[in-house]
C-alpha positions in Angstrom: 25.3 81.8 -56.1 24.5 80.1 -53.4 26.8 77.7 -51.1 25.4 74.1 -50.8 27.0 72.1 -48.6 28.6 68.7 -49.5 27.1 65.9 -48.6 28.6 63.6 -46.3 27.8 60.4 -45.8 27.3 59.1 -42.4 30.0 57.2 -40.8 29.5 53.3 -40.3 29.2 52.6 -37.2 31.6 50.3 -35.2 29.9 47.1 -34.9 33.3 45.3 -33.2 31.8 45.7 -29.6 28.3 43.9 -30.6 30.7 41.4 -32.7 32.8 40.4 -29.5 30.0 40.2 -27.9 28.3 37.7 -29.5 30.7 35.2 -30.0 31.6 35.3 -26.3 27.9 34.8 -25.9 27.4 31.9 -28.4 30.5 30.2 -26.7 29.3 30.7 -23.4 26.1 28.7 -24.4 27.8 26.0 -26.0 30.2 26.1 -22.4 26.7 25.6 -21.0 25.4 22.6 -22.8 28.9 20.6 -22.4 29.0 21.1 -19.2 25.4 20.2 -18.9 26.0 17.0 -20.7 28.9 16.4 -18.9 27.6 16.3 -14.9 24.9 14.5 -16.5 26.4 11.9 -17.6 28.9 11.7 -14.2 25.6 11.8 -12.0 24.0 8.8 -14.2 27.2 6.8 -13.9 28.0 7.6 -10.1 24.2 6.8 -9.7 24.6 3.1 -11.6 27.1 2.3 -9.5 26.1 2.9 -5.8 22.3 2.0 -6.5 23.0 -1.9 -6.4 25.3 -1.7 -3.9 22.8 0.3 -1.7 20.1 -2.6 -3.2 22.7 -5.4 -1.7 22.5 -3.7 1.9 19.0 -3.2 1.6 18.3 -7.0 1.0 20.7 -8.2 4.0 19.3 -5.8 6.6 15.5 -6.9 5.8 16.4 -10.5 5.7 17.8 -10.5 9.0 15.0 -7.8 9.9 12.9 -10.5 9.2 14.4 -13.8 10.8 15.9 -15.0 7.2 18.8 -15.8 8.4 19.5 -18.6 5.4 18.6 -15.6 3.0 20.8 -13.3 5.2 23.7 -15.4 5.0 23.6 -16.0 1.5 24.1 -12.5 0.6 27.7 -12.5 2.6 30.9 -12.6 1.0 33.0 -15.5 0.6 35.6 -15.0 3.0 32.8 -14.2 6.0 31.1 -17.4 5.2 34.3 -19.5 5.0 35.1 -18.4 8.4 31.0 -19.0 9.8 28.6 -21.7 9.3 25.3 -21.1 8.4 24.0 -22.3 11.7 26.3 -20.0 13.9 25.3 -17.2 11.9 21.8 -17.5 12.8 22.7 -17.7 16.6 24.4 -14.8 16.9 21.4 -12.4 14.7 19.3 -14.2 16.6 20.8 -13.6 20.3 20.7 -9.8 18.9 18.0 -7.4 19.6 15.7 -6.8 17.0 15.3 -3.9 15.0 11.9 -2.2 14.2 13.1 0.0 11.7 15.8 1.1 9.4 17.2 3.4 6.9 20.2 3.2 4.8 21.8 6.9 4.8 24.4 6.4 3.0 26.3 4.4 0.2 29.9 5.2 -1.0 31.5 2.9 -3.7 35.3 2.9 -4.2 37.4 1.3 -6.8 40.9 0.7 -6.0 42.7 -1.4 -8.7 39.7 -3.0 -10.4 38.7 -4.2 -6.8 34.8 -2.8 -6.4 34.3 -2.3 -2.4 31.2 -0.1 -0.9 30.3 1.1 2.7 26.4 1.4 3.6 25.7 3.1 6.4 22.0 2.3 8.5 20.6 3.8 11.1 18.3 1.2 12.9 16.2 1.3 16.4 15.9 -1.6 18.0 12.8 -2.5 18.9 12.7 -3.6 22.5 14.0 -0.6 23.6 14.3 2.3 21.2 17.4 2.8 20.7 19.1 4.6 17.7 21.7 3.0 15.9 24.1 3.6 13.6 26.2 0.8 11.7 28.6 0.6 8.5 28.2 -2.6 6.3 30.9 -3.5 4.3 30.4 -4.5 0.9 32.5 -6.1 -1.6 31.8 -7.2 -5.4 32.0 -11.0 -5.9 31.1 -12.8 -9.2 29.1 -9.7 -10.4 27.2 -9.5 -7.2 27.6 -7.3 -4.1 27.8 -8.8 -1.0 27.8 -8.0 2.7 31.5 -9.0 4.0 31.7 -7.3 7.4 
């Protein structure tokens, strides 16, 4: 007689590891996608607010750029034009040199208490003698409408 040996079936192998490992993957991805999502909406938001206000100082500076001083002093606030007339508005950009190009740098919007304020910064040079320049406008929101209320 002859011994046969007993046949043993081969032990499962221990899937746990490749388990874990999946799951932490598969959360990972959907980590990924919210968080995705998420800056994308912030950047679209943060974006919708400082593009007008950036639009606002954009307008002012090429009206006064231009020697629109009526269209200049429309877009100020309130309180700037309560304490200027039209006319002595236009007297004073126009006693100042003239600038031969501009850039707006920078825009930051801040709401304290439901009150909407912005700062644009532009960097100008003046035309009759080159100098660089760098100047903040202040901005407020009136009536749905940014204005210039320096």
């Amino acid at each position: 007689m002859t011994y046969e040996p007993m046949m043993v079936p081969d032990p499962r192998p221990n899937r746990t590891l490749r388990t874990v490992l999946i799951v932490v993957g598969a959360l990972l991805a959907v980590c990924c996608v919210i968080g995705t999502c998420g800056g994308l909406w912030l950047y679209r938001s943060i974006k919708d607010s400082v593009e007008p206000a950036g639009a606002a100082a954009t307008a002012f500076v090429d009206d006064v750029q231009a020697g629109n001083y009526p269209g200049a002093y429309g877009r100020l606030c309130d309180r700037v034009r309560a304490g200027m007339t039209q006319e002595e508005f236009a007297r004073v950009q126009a006693a100042q040199l003239k600038i031969s190009s501009y850039e707006i740098t920078n825009v930051n919007v801040n709401n304290v208490n439901g009150r909407l304020t912005a700062t644009a910064t532009v960097e100008a040079v003046q035309e009759a003698t080159g100098a660089r320049l760098t100047q903040g406008l202040a901005l407020v929101k009136e009536d749905g409408e940014w204005r210039v209320c320096q």
